[in-house]
C-alpha positions in Angstrom: -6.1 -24.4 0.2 -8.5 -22.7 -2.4 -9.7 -20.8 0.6 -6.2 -19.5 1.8 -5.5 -18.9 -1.9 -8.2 -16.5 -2.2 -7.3 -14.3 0.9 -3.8 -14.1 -0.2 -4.8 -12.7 -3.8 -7.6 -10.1 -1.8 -4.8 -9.1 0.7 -2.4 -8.0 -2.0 -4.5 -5.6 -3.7 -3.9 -3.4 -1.0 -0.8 -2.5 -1.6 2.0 -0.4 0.6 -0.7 2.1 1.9 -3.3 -0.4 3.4 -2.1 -4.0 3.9 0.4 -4.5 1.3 1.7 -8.1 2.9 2.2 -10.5 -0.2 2.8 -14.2 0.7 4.9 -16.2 -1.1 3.3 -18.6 -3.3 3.4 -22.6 -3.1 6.4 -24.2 -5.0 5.8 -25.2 -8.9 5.6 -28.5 -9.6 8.1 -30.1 -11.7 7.4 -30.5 -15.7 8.7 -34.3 -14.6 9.8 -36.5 -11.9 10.7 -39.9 -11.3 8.9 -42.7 -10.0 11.0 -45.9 -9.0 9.2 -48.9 -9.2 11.7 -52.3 -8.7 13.7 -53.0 -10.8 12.3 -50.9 -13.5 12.3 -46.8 -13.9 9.2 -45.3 -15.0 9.5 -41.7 -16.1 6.5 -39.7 -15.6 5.3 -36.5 -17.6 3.6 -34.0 -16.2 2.4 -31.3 -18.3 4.0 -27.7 -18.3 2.1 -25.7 -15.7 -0.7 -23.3 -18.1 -1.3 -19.6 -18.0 -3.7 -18.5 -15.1 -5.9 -15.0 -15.0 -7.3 -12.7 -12.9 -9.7 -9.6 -12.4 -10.3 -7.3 -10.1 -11.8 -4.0 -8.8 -12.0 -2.0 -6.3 -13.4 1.6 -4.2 -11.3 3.4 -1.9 -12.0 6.8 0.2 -9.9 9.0 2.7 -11.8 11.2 4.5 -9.9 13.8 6.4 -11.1 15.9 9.2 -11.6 19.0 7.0 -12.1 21.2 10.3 -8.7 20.6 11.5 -6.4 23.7 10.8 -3.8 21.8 9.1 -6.6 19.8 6.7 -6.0 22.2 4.5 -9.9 21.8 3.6 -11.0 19.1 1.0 -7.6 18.7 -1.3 -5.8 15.9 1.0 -9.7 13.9 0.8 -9.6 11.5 -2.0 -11.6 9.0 -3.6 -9.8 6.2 -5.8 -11.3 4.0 -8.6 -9.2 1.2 -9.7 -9.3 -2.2 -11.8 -7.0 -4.6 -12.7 -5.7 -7.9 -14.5 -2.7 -10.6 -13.8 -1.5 -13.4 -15.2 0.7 -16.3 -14.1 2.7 -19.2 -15.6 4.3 -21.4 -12.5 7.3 -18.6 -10.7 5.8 -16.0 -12.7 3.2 -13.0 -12.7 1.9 -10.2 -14.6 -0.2 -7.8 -13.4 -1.5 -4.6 -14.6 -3.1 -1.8 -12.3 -5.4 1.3 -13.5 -6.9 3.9 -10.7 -8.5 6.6 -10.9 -8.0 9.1 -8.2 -10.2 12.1 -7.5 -9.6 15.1 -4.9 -12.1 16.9 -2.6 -15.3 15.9 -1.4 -17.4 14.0 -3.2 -21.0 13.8 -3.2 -24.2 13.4 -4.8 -24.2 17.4 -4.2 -20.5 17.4 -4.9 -19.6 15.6 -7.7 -16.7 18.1 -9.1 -13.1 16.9 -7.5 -10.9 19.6 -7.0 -8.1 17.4 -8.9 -8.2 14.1 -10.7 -5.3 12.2 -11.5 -4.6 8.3 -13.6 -1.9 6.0 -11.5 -1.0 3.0 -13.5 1.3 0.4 -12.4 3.0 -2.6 -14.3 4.5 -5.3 -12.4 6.6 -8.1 -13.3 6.7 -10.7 -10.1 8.9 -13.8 -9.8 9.2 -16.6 -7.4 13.0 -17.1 -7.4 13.5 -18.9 -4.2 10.6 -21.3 -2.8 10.2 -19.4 0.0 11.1 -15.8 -1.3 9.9 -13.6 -4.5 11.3 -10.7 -6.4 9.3 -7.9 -8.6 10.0 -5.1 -10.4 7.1 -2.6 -11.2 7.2 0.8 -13.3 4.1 3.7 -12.5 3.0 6.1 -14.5 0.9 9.5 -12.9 -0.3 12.3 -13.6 -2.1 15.0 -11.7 -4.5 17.7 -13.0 -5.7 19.9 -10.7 -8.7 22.9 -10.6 -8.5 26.5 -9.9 -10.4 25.6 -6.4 -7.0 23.2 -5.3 -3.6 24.4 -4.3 -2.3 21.6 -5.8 -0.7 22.2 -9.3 -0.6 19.6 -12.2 2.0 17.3 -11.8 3.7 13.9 -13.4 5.2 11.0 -11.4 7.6 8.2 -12.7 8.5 5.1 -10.2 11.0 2.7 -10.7 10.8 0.2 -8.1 12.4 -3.7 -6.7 10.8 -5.5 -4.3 10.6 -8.8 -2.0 7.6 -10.8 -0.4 9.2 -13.7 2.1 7.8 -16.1 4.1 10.9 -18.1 6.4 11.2 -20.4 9.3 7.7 -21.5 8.9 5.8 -18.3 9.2 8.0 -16.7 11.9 9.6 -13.9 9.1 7.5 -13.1 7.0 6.6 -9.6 4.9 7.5 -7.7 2.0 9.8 -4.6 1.5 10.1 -2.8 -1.3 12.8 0.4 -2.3 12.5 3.0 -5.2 12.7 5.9 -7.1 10.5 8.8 -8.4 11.0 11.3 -10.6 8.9 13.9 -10.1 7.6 17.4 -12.7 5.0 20.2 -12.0 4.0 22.0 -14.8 4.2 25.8 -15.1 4.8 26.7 -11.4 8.3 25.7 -9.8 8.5 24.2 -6.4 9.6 26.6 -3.9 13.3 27.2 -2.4 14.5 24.7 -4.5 13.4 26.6 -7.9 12.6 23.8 -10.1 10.2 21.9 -12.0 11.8 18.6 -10.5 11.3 16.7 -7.5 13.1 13.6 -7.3 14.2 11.3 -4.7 13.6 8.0 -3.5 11.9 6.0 -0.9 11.8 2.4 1.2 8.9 1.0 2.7 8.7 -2.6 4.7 6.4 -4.8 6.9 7.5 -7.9 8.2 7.0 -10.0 11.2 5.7 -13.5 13.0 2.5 -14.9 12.8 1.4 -17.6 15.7 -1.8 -19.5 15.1 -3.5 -19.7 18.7 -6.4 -21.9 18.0 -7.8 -23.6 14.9 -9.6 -20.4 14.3 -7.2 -17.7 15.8 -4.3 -16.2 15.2 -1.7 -13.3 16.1 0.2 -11.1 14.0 2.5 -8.7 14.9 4.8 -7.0 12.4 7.4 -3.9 12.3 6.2 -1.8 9.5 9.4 0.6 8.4 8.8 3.4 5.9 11.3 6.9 4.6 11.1 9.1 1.7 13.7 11.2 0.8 13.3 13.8 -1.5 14.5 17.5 -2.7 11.8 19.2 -1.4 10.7 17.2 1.6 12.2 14.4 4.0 9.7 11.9 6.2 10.7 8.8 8.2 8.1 6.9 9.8 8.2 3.5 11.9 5.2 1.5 13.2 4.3 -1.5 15.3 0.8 -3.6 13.9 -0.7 -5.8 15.3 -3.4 -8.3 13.4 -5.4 -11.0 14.6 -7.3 -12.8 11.7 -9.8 -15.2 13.3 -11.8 -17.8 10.4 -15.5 -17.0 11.5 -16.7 -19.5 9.1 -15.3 -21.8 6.0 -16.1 -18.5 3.9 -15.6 -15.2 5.9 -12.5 -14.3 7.4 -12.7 -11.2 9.3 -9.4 -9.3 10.6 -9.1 -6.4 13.4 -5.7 -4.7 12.9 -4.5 -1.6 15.0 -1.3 0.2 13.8 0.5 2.2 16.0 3.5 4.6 15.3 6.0 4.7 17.4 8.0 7.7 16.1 7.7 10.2 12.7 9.2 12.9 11.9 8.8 15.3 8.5 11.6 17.8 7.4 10.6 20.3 5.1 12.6 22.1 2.2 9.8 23.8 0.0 8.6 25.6 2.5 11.5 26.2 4.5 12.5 29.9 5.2 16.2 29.1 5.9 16.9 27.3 2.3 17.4 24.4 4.5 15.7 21.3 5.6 13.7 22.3 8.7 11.7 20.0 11.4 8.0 20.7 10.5 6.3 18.3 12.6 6.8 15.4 14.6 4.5 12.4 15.7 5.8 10.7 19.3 4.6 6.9 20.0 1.2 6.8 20.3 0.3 9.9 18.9 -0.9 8.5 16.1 -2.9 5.1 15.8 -5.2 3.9 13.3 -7.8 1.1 14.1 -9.0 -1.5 11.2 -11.5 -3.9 11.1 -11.3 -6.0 7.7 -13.0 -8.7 5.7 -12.3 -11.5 3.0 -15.5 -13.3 2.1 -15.4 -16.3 -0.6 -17.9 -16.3 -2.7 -17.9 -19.0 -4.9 -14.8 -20.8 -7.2 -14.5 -17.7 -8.9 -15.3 -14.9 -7.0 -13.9 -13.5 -3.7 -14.2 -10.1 -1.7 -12.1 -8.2 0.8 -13.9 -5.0 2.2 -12.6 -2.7 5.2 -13.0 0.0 7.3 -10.9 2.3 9.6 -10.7 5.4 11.9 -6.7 6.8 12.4 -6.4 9.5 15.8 -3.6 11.3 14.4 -2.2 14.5 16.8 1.1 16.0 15.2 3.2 18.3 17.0 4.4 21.5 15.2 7.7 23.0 15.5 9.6 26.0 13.5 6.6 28.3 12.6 9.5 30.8 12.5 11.1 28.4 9.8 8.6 26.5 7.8 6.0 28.4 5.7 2.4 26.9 5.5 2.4 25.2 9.2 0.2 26.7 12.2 1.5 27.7 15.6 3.8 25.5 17.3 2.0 23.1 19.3 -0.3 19.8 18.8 -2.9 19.5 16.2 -5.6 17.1 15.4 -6.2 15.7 11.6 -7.5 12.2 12.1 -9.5 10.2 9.3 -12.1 7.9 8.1 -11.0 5.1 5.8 -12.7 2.6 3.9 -12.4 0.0 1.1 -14.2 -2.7 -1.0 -12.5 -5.0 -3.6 -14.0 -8.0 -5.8 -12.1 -10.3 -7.6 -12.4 -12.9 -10.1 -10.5 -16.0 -10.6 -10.9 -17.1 -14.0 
């Protein structure tokens, strides 16, 4: 159980982006219960459940293709920082999140990001039904960027409800979560829609069955869902995954996952020449597919790790070029990408 437990905690530090699949803890035991003995009825107390904490940390990095035409060089390559604490009293947890994000690519050569920018989320999480939990979390970020980055500076609020589930036994179980973001650029207004303001709101799910083939083995499929819907931009994306964790010893679990989308489309605003929300690009199934190969090693009582690594073949077809500023030439273009990822936490 301390095993599963520690997998579970490494597995939800990655969030909507990665492998965002929180499982719904084990019931809370009762402050007191009943024990009938004939003919007499012994009441038993069982003290209150006590406050438990947590620690982690972790390094992130996207590495585009920068020699793809639509890379738009080093901006979209990012390196991310991040630690952070919880804390839980039986149905319910704290947690607190700090990253540090930084644009471009960085080096020993290289150490100047073309734009840095602080993301820091709170989240309140509750275990309202046994098998089914609720949380509401609030970001904060903000975006400064350098003369060598198209991006401008920039301020995000998010207001967000979510669900992690696990029914029938393992046979549904996910998370989904649905939001809002308020959105401000400083000094320069986004285009077409002459503002500072970019608001809108988004969904994003993953949810599925999960079959254990051997004592070792098992098979995880899941529909991953995901839309946001904003005033300068539209994007609707859906996905298959498939995972197969496999226990290589008491210790290590390693996980291959391959995610496959089966449609995406983007509908662009900003950029539009027509005022109007116009097609940009479009990804048919099995144009893009990202390959994964992830880790979750136990260390001791206390500390855990979960590392990973990826490679996404990403081709995107181009429409509108008579349209949509900023795109290339109708067609097909290549930007795929290098991703990897190493967490430690700490069970205190």
């Amino acid at each position: 159980m301390k095993k599963s437990l520690y997998l579970l905690a490494a597995l939800s530090l990655l969030g909507t982006n990665v492998f965002a699949k929180e499982v719904v803890a084990e019931p809370v035991v009762e402050t007191s219960k009943e024990v009938i003995v004939e003919p007499v009825v012994v009441i038993e107390e069982v003290a209150a459940p006590a406050w438990s904490f947590g620690a982690r940390t972790y390094l992130e990095t996207e590495d585009f293709d920068n020699g793809s035409i639509i890379a738009g060089g080093d901006d979209e390559d990012g390196t991310f920082w991040g630690v952070g604490v919880s804390a839980t009293k039986g149905k319910l947890t704290l947690d607190l999140n700090v990253e540090r994000r930084f644009g471009g690519d960085l080096s020993l050569a290289n150490s100047n990001a073309d734009w840095e920018a602080t993301r820091v989320d709170y989240k309140v999480r509750y275990q309202l039904f046994e098998n089914q939990a609720f949380h509401l979390k609030y970001r904060n970020e903000t975006r400064v960027a350098t003369g060598r980055s198209y991006h401008n500076d920039w301020e995000r609020d998010r207001f967000e409800l979510g669900t992690d589930f696990n029914h029938f036994n393992g046979l549904l179980a996910g998370w989904f979560v649905v939001g809002m973001d308020k959105d401000t650029q400083d000094k320069v207004p986004y285009p077409v829609i002459d503002s500072n303001h970019n608001d809108g709101w988004y969904w994003e799910g993953d949810f599925g069955p999960s079959f254990k083939l051997t004592d070792k083995l098992s098979f995880n499929p899941t529909l991953y869902t995901t839309g946001e819907m904003y005033d300068t931009y539209e994007m609707v994306e859906t996905q298959i995954r498939i995972m197969m964790p496999y226990q290589a010893t008491e210790k290590l679990t390693i996980m291959p996952r391959i995610r496959v989308t089966l449609d995406r489309t983007w509908d662009e605003k900003a950029g539009s020449k027509t005022g109007d929300f116009e097609r940009s690009y479009e990804n048919e199934f099995g144009s893009r597919i990202r390959y994964e190969l992830m880790a979750n090693y136990v260390i001791n009582d206390q500390f855990s790790t979960f590392v990973g690594v990826a490679y996404e073949n990403n081709t995107r077809t181009y429409k509108n070029e008579d349209k949509v500023n900023w795109v290339p030439a109708n067609g097909d273009h290549d930007i795929d990408l290098i991703w990897a990822y190493a967490g430690l936490n700490y069970k205190f």
